[in-house]
N, C-alpha and C positions, 0 to 999 in steps of 0.2 A: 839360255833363259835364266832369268836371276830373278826371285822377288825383289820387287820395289824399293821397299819398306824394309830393313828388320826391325825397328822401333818401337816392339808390342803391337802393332798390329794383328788386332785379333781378324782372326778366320775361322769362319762355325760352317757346321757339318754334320746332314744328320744321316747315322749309320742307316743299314739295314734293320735293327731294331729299334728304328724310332727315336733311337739315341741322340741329345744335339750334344754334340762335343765342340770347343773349344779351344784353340789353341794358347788362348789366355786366362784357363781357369785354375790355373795353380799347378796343374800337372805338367809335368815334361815330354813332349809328343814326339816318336818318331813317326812322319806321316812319309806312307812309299803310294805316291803318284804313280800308275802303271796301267799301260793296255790291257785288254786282254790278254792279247798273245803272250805277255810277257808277265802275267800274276809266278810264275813259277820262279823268279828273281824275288818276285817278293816272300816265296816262301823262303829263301834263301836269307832274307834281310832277319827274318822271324825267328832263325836258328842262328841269325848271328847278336840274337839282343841278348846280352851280358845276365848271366844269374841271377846277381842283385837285383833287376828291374823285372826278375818274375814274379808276380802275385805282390808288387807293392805298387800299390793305390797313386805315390808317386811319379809315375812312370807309366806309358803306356804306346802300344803300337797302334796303328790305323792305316788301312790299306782305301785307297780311294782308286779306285776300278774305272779310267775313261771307257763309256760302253756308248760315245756321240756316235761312233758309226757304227756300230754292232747293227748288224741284219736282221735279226733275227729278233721275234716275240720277246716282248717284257717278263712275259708271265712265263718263259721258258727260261729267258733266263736266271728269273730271279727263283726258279725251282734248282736250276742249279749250283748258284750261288750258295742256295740255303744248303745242300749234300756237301758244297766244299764246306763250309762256316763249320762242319756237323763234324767234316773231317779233320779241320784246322783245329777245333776247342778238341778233338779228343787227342791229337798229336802236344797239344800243348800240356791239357792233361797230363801227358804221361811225364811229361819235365815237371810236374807241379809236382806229380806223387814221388819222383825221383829224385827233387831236391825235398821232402817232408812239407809242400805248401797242403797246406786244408782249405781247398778253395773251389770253385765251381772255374774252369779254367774257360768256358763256355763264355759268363757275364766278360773275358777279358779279349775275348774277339772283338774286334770293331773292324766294320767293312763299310764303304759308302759305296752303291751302285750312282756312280753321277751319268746317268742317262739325257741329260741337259746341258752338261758343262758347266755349271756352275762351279761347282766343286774345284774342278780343272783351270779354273780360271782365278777362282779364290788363289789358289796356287803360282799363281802367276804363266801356265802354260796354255797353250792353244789347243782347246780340245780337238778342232781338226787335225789335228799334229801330234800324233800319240807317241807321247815321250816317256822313259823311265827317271825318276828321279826320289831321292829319298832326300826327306828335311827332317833335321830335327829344331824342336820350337823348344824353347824352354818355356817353364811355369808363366810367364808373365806377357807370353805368346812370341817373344823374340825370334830370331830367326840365328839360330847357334852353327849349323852347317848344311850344307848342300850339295848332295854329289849326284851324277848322274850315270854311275853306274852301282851296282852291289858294292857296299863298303867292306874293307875286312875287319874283321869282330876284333881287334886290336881299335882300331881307329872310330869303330864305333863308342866301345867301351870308354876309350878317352872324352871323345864328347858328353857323354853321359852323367859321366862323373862330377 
C-alpha cells in the first residue's frame, strides 16, 4: 500500500479528544496506522521519536487504531482506550520531566479510535485489511516516508530532521 498523493494532500482526523488534527497544518506528523493487536509496535514507534521532537509544538505523534472489525462494545472499548491514553501521557511524562520539558505530556497524546474506516482509508489502507504502517507527513501535509514495519530510531530521526 502507497498513498496516492504525496503532494500536500491534507488528511484530517479527529482524535479521542475531539481534537481535528491535520496533516497539513504546519506541523510535522508521525502518524502509526495500526490494529489493535498490534498498538504495542506503536508504542515502540513512541520510544523511538527522537528528543528534539519532545514537547515541541513542531512535531507531533498520532496513533490512528483500525477498530472496523473489533467485536466488541464501543463504550468498552473507548473505556479502555481512555486507561491506555492515561498510561501513554504518564510514560511520556516521565521523558518530559527527564529531559527538563514543563509540560502537560497528556495535551501531547493523540489517538484516533477509527471505528468506521475513515481514518484508515484517509491513509490510503483497507480497513478490512488491518495493516501496520508508520507515515510521517511534514508541515505542509507531504508525505516524507513510509514504512510498514517499526522504523529504527536512527532512520527515524533522519526523516525528521
Amino acid at each position: 500500500m502507497a498513498i496516492a498523493s504525496d503532494k500536500g494532500h491534507a488528511r484530517q482526523f479527529v482524535d479521542f479528544d475531539s481534537r481535528t488534527i491535520s496533516t497539513a497544518d504546519g506541523v510535522t506528523s508521525v502518524i502509526v496506522l495500526t490494529p489493535r493487536a498490534q498498538t504495542d509496535k506503536a508504542q515502540l514507534v513512541a520510544a523511538r521519536v527522537p528528543e528534539f521532537c519532545l514537547g515541541n509544538p513542531a512535531y507531533r505523534m498520532v496513533t490512528v487504531v483500525n477498530l472496523v472489525r473489533a467485536r466488541v462494545a464501543r463504550g468498552l472499548v473507548r473505556m479502555v482506550m481512555r486507561r491506555r491514553l492515561t498510561a501513554e501521557a504518564a510514560q511520556l511524562q516521565r521523558r518530559y520531566d527527564a529531559a527538563g520539558i514543563r509540560k502537560d505530556a497528556r495535551r501531547d497524546v493523540f489517538v484516533v479510535a477509527d471505528f468506521d474506516g475513515a481514518a484508515t482509508r484517509a491513509l490510503g489502507a483497507d480497513p478490512a485489511a488491518p495493516e501496520f504502517h508508520v507515515f510521517v507527513f511534514g508541515p505542509g501535509g507531504n508525505l516524507l516516508r513510509e514504512w510498514r514495519e517499526v522504523p529504527d530510531a536512527a532512520e527515524l530521526a533522519a526523516v525528521l530532521r
